[in-house]
Each structure stands twice: as structure tokens, then as C-alpha cells.
C-alpha positions as a Markdown table, in Angstrom:
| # | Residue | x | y | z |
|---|---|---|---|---|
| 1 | Unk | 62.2 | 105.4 | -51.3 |
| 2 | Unk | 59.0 | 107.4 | -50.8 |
| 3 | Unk | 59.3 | 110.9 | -49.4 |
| 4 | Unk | 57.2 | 112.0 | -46.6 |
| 5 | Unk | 56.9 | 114.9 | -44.9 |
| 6 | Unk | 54.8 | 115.1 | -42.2 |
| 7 | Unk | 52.8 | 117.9 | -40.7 |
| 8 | Unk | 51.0 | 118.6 | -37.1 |
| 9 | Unk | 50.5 | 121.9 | -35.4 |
| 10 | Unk | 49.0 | 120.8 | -32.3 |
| 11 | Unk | 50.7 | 121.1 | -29.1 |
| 12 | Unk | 54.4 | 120.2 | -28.2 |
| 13 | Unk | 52.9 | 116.6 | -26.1 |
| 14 | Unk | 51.3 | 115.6 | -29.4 |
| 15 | Unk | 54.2 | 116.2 | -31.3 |
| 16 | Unk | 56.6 | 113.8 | -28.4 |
| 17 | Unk | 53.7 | 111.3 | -29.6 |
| 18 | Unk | 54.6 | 112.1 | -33.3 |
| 19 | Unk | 58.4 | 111.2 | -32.8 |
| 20 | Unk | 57.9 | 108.0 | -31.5 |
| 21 | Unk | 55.6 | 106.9 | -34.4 |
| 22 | Unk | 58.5 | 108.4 | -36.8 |
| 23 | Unk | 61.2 | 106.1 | -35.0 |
| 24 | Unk | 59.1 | 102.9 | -35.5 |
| 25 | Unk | 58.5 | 103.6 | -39.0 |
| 26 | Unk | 61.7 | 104.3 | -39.8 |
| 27 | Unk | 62.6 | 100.7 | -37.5 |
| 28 | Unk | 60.1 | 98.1 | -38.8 |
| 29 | Unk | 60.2 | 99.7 | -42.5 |
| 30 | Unk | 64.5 | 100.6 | -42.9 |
| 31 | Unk | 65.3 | 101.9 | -46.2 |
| 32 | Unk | 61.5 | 102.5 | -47.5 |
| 33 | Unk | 61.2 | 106.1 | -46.9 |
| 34 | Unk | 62.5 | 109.2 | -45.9 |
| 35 | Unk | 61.0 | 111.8 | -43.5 |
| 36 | Unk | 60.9 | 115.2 | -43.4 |
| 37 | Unk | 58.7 | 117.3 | -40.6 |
| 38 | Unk | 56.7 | 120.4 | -40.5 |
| 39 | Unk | 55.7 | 121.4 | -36.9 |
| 40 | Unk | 55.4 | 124.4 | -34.6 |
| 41 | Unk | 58.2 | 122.5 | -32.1 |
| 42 | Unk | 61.5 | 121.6 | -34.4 |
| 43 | Unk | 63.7 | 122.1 | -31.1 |
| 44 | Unk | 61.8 | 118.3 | -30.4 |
| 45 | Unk | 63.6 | 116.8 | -33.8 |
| 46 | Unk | 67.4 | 118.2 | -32.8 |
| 47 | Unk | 69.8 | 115.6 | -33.7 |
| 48 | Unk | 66.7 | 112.9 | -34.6 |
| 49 | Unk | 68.3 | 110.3 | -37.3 |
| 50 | Unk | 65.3 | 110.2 | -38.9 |
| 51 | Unk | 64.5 | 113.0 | -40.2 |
| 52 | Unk | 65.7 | 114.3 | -43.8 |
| 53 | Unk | 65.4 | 118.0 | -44.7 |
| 54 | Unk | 62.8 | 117.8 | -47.8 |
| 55 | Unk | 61.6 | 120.3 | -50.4 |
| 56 | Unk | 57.3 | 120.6 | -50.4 |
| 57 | Unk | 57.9 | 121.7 | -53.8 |
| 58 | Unk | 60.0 | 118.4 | -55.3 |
| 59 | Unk | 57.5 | 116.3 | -57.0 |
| 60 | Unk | 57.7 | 113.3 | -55.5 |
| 61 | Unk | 57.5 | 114.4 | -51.9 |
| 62 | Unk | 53.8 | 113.7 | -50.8 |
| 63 | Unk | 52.9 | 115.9 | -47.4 |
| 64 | Unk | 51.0 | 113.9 | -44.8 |
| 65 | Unk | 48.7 | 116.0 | -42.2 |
| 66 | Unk | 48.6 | 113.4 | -39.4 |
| 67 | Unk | 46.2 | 113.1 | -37.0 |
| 68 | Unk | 45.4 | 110.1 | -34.3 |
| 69 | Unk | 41.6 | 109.4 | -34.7 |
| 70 | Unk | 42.0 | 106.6 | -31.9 |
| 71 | Unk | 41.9 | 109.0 | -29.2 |
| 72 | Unk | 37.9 | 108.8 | -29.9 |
| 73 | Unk | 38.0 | 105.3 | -29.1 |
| 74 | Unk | 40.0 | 105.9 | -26.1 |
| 75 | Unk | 37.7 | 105.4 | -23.6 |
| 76 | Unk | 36.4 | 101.5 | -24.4 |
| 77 | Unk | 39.7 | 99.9 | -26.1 |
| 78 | Unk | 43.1 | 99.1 | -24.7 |
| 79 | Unk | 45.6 | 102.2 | -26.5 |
| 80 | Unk | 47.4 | 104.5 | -25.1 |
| 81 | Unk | 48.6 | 108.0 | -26.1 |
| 82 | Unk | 51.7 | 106.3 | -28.6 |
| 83 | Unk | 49.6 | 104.2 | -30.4 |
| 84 | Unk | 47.6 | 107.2 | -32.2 |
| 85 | Unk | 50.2 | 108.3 | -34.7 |
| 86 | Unk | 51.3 | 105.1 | -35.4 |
| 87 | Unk | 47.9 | 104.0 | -36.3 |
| 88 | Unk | 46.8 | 106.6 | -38.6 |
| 89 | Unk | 50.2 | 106.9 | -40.1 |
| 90 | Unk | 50.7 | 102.7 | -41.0 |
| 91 | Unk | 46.7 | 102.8 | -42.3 |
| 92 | Unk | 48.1 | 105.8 | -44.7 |
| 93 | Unk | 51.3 | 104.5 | -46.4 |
| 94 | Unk | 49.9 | 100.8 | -46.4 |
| 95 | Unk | 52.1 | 99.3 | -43.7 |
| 96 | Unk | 52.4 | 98.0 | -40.0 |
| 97 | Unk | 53.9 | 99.9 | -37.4 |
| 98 | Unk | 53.9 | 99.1 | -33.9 |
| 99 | Unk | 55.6 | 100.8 | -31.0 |
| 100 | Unk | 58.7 | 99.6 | -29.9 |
| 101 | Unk | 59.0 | 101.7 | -26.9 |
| 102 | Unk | 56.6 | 103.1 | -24.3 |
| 103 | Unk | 57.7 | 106.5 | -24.8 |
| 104 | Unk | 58.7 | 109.2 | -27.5 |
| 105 | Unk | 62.0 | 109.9 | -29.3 |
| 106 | Unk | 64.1 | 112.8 | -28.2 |
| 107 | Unk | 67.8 | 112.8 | -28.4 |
| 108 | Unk | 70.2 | 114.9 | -26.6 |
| 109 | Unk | 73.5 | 114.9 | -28.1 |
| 110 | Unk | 76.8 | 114.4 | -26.2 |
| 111 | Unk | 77.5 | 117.9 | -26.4 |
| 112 | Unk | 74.6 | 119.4 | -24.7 |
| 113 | Unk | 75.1 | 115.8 | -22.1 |
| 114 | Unk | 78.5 | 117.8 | -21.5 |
| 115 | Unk | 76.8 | 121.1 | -20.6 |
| 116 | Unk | 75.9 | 122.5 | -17.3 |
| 117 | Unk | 72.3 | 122.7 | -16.0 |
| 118 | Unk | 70.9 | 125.8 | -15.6 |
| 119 | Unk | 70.3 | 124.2 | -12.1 |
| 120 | Unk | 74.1 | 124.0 | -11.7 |
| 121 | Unk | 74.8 | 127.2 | -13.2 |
| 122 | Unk | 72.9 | 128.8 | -10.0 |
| 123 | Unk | 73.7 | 126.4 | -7.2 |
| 124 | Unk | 77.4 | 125.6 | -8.5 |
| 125 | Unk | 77.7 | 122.1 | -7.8 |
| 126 | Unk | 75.3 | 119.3 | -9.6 |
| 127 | Unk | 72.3 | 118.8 | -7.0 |
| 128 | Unk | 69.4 | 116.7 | -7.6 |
| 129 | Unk | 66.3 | 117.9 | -8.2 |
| 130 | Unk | 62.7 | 117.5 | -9.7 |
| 131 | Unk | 60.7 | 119.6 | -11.9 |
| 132 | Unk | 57.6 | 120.8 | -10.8 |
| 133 | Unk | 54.8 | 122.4 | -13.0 |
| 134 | Unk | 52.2 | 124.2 | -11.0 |
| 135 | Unk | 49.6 | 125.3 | -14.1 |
| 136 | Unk | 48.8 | 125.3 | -17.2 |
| 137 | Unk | 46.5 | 126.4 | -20.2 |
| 138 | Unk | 44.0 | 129.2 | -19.6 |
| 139 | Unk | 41.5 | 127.2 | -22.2 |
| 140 | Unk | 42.2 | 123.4 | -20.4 |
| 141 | Unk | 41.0 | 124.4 | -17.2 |
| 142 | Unk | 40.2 | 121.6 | -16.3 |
| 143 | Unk | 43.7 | 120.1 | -16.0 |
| 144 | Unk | 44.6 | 122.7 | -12.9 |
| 145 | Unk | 44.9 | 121.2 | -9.8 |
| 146 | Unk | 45.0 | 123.9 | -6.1 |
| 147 | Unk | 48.0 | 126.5 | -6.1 |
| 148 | Unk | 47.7 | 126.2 | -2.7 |
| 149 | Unk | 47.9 | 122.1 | -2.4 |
| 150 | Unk | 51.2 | 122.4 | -5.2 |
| 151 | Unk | 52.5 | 125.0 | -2.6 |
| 152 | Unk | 51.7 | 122.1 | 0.8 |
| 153 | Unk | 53.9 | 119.4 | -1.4 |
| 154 | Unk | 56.9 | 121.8 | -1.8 |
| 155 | Unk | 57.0 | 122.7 | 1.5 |
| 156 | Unk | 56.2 | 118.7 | 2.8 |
| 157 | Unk | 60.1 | 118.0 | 1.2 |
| 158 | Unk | 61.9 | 121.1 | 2.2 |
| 159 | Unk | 65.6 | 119.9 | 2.4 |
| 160 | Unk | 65.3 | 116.9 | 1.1 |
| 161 | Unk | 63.8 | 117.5 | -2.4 |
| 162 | Unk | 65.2 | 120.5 | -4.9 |
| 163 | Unk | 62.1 | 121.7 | -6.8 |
| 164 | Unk | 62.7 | 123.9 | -9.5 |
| 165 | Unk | 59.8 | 125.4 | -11.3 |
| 166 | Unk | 59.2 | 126.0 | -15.2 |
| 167 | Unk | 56.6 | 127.0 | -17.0 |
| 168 | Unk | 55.7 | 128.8 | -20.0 |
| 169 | Unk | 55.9 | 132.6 | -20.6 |
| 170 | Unk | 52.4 | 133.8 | -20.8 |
| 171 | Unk | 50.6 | 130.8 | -19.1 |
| 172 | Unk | 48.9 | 131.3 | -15.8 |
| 173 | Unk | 51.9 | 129.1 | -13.5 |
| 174 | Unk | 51.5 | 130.3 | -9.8 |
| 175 | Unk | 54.8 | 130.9 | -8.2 |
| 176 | Unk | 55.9 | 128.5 | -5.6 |
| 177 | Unk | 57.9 | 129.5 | -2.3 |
| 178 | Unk | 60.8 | 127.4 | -1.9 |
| 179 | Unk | 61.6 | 126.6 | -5.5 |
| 180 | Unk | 64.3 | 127.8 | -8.1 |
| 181 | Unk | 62.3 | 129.8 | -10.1 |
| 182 | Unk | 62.5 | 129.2 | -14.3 |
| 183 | Unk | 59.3 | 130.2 | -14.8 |
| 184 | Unk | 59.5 | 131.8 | -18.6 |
| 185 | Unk | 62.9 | 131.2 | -18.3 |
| 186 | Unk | 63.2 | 128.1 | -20.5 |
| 187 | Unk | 62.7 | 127.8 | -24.2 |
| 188 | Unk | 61.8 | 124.1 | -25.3 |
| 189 | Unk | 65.3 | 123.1 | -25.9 |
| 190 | Unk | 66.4 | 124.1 | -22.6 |
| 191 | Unk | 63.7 | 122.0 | -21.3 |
| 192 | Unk | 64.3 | 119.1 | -23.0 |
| 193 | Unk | 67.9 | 119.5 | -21.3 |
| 194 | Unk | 66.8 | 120.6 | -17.6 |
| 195 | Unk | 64.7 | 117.2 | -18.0 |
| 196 | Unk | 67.9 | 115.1 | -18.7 |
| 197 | Unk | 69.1 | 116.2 | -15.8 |
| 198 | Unk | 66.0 | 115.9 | -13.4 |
| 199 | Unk | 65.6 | 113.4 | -10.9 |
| 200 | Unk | 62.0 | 113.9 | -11.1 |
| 201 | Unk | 58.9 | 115.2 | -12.5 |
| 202 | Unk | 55.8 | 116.5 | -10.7 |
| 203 | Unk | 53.2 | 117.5 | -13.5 |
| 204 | Unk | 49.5 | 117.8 | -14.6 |
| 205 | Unk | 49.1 | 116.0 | -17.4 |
| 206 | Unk | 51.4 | 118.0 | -19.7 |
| 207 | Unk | 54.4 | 118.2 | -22.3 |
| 208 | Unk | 56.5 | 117.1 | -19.1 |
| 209 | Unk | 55.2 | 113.8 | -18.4 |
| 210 | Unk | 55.6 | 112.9 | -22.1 |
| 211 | Unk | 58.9 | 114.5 | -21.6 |
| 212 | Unk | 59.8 | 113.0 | -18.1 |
| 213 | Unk | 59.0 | 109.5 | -20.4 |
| 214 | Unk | 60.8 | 110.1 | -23.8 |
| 215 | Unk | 64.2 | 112.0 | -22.3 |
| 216 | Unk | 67.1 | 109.4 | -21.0 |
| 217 | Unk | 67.7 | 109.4 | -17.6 |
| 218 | Unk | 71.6 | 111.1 | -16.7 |
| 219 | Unk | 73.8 | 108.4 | -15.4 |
| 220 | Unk | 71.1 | 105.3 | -16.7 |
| 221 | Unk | 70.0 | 105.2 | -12.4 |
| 222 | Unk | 67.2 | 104.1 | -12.7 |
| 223 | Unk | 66.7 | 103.6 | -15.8 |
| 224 | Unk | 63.2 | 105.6 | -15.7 |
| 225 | Unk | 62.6 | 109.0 | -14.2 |
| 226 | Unk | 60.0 | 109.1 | -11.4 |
| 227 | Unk | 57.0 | 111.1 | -12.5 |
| 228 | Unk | 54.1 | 111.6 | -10.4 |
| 229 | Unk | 51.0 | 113.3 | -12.9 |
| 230 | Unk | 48.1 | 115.4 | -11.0 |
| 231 | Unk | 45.6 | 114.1 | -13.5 |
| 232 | Unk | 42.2 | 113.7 | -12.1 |
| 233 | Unk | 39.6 | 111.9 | -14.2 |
| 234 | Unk | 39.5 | 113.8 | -17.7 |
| 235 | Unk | 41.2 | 111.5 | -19.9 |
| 236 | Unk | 41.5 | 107.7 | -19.5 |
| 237 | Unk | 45.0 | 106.8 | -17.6 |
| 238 | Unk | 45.5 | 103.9 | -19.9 |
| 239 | Unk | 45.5 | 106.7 | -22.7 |
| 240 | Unk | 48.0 | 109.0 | -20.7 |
| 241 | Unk | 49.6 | 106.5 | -18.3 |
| 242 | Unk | 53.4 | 105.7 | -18.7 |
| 243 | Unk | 54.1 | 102.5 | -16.5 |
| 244 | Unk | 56.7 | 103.8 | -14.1 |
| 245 | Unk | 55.1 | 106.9 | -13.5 |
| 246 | Unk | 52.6 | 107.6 | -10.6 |
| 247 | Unk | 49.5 | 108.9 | -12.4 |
| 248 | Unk | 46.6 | 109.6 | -10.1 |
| 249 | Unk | 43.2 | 109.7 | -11.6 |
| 250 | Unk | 39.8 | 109.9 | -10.1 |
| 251 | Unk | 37.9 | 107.5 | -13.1 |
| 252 | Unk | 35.5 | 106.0 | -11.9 |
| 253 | Unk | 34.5 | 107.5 | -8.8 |
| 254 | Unk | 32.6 | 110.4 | -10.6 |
| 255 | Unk | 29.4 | 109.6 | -12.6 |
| 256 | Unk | 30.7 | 111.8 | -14.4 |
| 257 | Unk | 33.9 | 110.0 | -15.6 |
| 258 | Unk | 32.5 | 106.5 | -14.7 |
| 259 | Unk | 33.0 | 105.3 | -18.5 |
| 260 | Unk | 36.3 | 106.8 | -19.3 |
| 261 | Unk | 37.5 | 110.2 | -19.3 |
| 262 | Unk | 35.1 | 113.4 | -19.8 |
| 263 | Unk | 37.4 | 114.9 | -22.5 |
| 264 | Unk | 36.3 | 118.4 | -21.3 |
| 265 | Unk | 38.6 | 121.5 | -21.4 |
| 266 | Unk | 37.4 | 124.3 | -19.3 |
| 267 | Unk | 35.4 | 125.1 | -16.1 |
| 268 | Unk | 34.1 | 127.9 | -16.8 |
| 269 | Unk | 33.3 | 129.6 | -20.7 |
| 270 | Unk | 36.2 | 132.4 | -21.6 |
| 271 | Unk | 33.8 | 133.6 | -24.0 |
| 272 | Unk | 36.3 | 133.3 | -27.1 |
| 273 | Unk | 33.2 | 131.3 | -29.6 |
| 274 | Unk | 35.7 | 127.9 | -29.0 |
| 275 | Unk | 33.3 | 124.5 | -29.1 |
| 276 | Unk | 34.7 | 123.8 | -25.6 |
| 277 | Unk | 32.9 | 127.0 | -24.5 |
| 278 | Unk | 29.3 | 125.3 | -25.2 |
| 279 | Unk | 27.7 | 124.8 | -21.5 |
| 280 | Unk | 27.1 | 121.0 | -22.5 |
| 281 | Unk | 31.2 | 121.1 | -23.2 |
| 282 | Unk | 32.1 | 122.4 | -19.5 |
| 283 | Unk | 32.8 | 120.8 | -16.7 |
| 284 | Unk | 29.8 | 119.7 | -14.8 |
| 285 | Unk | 30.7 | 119.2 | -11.3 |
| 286 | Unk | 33.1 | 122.2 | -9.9 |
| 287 | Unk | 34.1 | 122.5 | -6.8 |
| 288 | Unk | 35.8 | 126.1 | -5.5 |
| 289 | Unk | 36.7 | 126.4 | -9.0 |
| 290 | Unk | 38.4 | 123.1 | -9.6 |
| 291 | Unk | 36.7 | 120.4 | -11.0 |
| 292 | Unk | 35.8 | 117.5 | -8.8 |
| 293 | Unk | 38.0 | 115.3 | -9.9 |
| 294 | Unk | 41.1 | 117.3 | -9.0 |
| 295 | Unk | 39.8 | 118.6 | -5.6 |
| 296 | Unk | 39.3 | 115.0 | -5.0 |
| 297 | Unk | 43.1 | 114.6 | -4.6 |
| 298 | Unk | 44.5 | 115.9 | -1.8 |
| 299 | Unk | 48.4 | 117.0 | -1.4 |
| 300 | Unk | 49.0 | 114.0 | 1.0 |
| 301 | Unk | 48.6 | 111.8 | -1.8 |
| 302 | Unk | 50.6 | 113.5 | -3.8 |
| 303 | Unk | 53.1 | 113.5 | -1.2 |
| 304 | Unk | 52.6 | 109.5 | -0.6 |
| 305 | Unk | 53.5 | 109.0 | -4.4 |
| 306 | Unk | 56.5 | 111.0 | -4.5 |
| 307 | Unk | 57.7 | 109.0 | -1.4 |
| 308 | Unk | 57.3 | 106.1 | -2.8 |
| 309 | Unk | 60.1 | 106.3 | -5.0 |
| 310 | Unk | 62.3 | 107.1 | -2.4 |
| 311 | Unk | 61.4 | 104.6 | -0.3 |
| 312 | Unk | 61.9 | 101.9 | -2.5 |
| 313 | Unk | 65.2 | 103.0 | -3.1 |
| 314 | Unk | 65.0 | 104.5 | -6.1 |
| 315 | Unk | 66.6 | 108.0 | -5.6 |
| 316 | Unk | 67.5 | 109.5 | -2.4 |
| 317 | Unk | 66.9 | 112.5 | -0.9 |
| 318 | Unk | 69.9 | 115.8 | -0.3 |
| 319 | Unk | 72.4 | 115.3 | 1.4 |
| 320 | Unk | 73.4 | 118.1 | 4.1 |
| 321 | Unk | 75.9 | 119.7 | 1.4 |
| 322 | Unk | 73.3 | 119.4 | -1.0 |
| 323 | Unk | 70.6 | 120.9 | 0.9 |
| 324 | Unk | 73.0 | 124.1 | 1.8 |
| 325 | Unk | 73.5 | 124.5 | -1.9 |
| 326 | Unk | 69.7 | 124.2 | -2.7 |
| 327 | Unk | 68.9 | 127.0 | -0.2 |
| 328 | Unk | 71.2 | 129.6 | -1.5 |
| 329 | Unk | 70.5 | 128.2 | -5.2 |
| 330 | Unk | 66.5 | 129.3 | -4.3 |
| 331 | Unk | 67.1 | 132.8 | -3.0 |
| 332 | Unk | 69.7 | 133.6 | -5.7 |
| 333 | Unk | 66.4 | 132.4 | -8.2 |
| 334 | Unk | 63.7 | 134.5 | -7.0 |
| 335 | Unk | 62.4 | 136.9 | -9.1 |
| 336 | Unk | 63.7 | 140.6 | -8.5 |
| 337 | Unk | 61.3 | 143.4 | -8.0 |
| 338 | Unk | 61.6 | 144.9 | -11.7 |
| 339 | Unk | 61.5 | 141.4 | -13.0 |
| 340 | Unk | 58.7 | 139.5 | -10.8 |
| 341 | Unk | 56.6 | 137.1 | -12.2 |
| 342 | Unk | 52.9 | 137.8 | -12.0 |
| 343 | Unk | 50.0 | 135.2 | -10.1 |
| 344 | Unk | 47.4 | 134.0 | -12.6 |
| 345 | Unk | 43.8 | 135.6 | -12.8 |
| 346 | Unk | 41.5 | 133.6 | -9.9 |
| 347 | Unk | 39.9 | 130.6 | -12.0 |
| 348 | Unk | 36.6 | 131.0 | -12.5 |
């Protein structure tokens, strides 16, 4: 059996990527290696079968810095996100591998299945409820969508849809009105577990849509969580696009993105020497500080794509019990006045 271990530092949505090219190795090639991992996200890898703790020292491991090369091609061929690994990976070792599912390859065990939400833990009954991310990345600017536009879709489901927000200490995530607040309040683990009970995901392109994807749904009904992705026209949606998720793009409309996605990061230079900074890497069609492509998209179409999946009968909305618990379950979240959570620096 060869001995792999297999290394990636980029962010925790490439590493989601990297676990589903690890399970179709391990799938189409059984019994022909073993795997080891060295990234910054091993709460991602709890209780995966696949993975074998390995020494970099032992001889006859052989450490593999993977990378997915096929994202250049993204725009003009017919991949998405999952096929990257898996590509560079099967070219390495000499073999074929070929995604078996359309998502990555988290596990939550039965034990944390039998654990309260933090949701519960607040609102004392199970009620259900989506996640909602409202920023992002200082340097990937050009992923933010309005404050003010995630702010009009809370309020368009008040009573009828629990939003609780999340987002990572540090990171500029305006606070919504009307939501539990978890902002910095979540380490990646606890994610991965607040997702597993979600009925839903609202997002930028992010970790949580690969997340919303990759993490079983509580109960198996349905089978896929809704996910509706703010996305605008920076990356292809075929690249970024899971099937049951609403993902609304601008490609196409823009000259800008008329051939695929722009790939650009920021709106405006931070002045830190990065390659995105160059002027001819920025964004080159802003609009109030958003780019285009976002402030194309309004909040009544992300509203219209949320209530689609109830319409069709996938979820429902609260019930009155449920709606009584939401509301005392979002004052008992908000941030106290020695511990409040700090707006974001205006963009640009």
C-alpha cells in the first residue's frame, strides 16, 4: 500500500473539495493506499474512514502538496469545483479518480447527531432554521453583497423563517436585526454541526455552501439542504454551482464577466503588496462600493429563491409555537453591551 499524506493550506472551502477527492480515491482504488492529511482545518477530517495518522519522517511515506490546476480552465470546459483535486491527485499517483458524489465528505458521528444545537440550547425546543452569512473576507471584496439588502431578506421572512447568523471572529460580518446572533461564536466543528441541523443556507459563495452540500441533512427530508448563494458573476457557476442549490450569478450580462468569471478579489487596493492589489487585478466596474455584478441582484430575488423551496413543498415555514420560541430565542442572542459585536469598516 503506498502512503500518502497530503497537504493544502488554503482555505477551509478548498479543503471540503479536498475530502471528496480523498473518499473517491480511497473508493475506486480500495486497499492501494493509505492517507494521511496535513491542513490548517483537521476539525473537517473528524471521524473520516479514510484517513490514517502517518509519520512525515517513515521512509516510505511520500507527502503530496495538492493543488487543482483546472480551476484555470474553468471558464471554457465543463468542471466544476470537485473535479480539481481529483484531477491533479489521479494525474500524480498514476490512476483514475472520478467523483462519485456532487459534494464533499464530512461525517458527523452519532454522538454529536445526539447533541443539542446551539440553536436549541437558546430557544429550548428544536426549531427550524437557516443559516445566514452576511460577509466575508476583507481581501475578497468582491464576494460582498449590500448589508443593507441581507438586512431587507431577514426582515421579508420574519415569523416564518429562524435566521441565525455566523460568521468568523475577526471578519467584517455586519450584524443582522432579527437573527440569533453566533457571530464568532462558532469554531469549525460547531459549524459543521449547526449545519446538520439547518434547514437552510443563505451564503456568498463561501465554506457554507460547500458545507450546506457536503453535510447530511437531519431527518434525510429532503434529502438536500436548500441553499440559495449571493454570487454575482466572479467565478463560473458551473465551477461553484451544486444542483439543488439556488446560485444566482450575473455571467454574462457584464462585458466584464461575458466569458466566464473575472476571478478578481478586491474592489478597492488594501495596500498590503498582494498581486490582487495590482489596478489591472481590481474590480472594474463598482457600483456604491459593490461590484456590479452584486448590486445587480436585488433582495427580491433573493427572496423569490428562498421561496421557492417552500413553495414547492420542500420545507415549511414556523409554526405559531415555533415562531414564539424564535422570538425569545433572538433577544436572549443579542450581543450584551460589554460583549457587542463591532460593524465592519465602510468598503471602499
Amino acid at each position: 500500500m503506498r502512503k500518502l499524506i497530503l497537504r493544502n493550506f488554503l482555505s477551509p472551502g478548498d479543503i471540503v473539495m479536498l475530502t471528496a477527492a480523498v473518499r473517491d480515491l480511497h473508493r475506486q482504488h480500495p486497499g492501494k493506499f493509505l492517507t494521511d492529511v496535513r491542513t490548517p482545518c483537521p476539525q473537517l477530517w473528524e471521524g473520516n474512514p479514510c484517513i490514517t495518522p502517518l509519520d512525515e519522517e517513515a521512509p516510505d511515506v511520500e507527502a503530496i502538496d495538492c493543488h487543482y490546476p483546472l480551476v484555470h480552465e474553468s471558464n471554457h470546459t465543463p468542471h466544476h469545483f470537485i473535479h480539481g483535486f481529483a484531477q491533479f491527485l489521479g494525474a500524480h499517483l498514476g490512476v483514475d479518480i472520478r467523483p462519485s458524489e456532487f459534494k464533499g465528505d464530512l461525517h458527523v458521528s452519532d454522538l454529536e447527531k445526539s447533541w443539542f444545537s446551539q440553536v436549541r440550547e437558546i430557544a429550548g425546543e428544536d426549531v427550524p432554521f437557516w443559516i445566514v452569512v452576511s460577509g466575508g473576507k476583507y481581501d475578497f471584496t468582491c464576494k460582498w453583497w449590500d448589508p443593507a439588502r441581507w438586512q431587507q431578506v431577514v426582515d421579508r421572512f420574519r415569523d416564518r423563517i429562524l435566521f441565525v447568523q455566523v460568521g468568523e471572529e475577526g471578519h467584517p460580518h455586519p450584524p443582522l436585526e432579527g437573527t440569533i446572533n453566533l457571530l464568532g461564536k462558532t469554531d469549525l466543528r460547531q459549524l459543521v454541526r449547526l449545519v446538520y441541523h439547518a434547514q437552510g443556507v443563505l451564503t456568498p459563495v463561501s465554506l457554507l455552501m460547500h458545507l450546506a452540500a457536503a453535510v447530511e441533512m437531519k431527518g434525510g427530508r429532503p434529502k438536500n439542504r436548500p441553499c440559495v448563494v449571493v454570487a454575482g458573476g466572479r467565478e463560473p457557476p458551473h465551477w461553484e454551482a451544486y444542483p439543488h442549490h439556488q446560485f444566482i450569478h450575473t455571467n454574462g450580462a457584464l462585458l466584464c464577466c461575458d466569458d466566464g468569471g473575472c476571478w478578481k478579489s478586491r474592489v478597492v487596493a488594501l495596500g498590503d503588496g498582494a498581486e490582487s492589489d495590482k489596478p489591472e487585478n481590481l474590480c472594474v466596474d463598482v457600483v456604491g462600493g459593490l461590484p456590479r455584478c452584486m448590486d445587480m441582484i436585488p433582495a427580491a430575488e433573493v427572496v423569490r429563491r428562498i421561496e421557492l423551496y417552500f413553495q414547492g413543498g420542500a420545507i415549511r415555514y414556523l409554526t405559531p409555537h415555533e415562531r414564539d420560541l424564535a422570538r425569545s430565542a433572538i433577544l436572549a442572542s443579542r450581543p450584551s453591551a460589554d460583549n457587542s459585536v463591532a460593524a465592519p469598516r465602510a468598503m471602499g
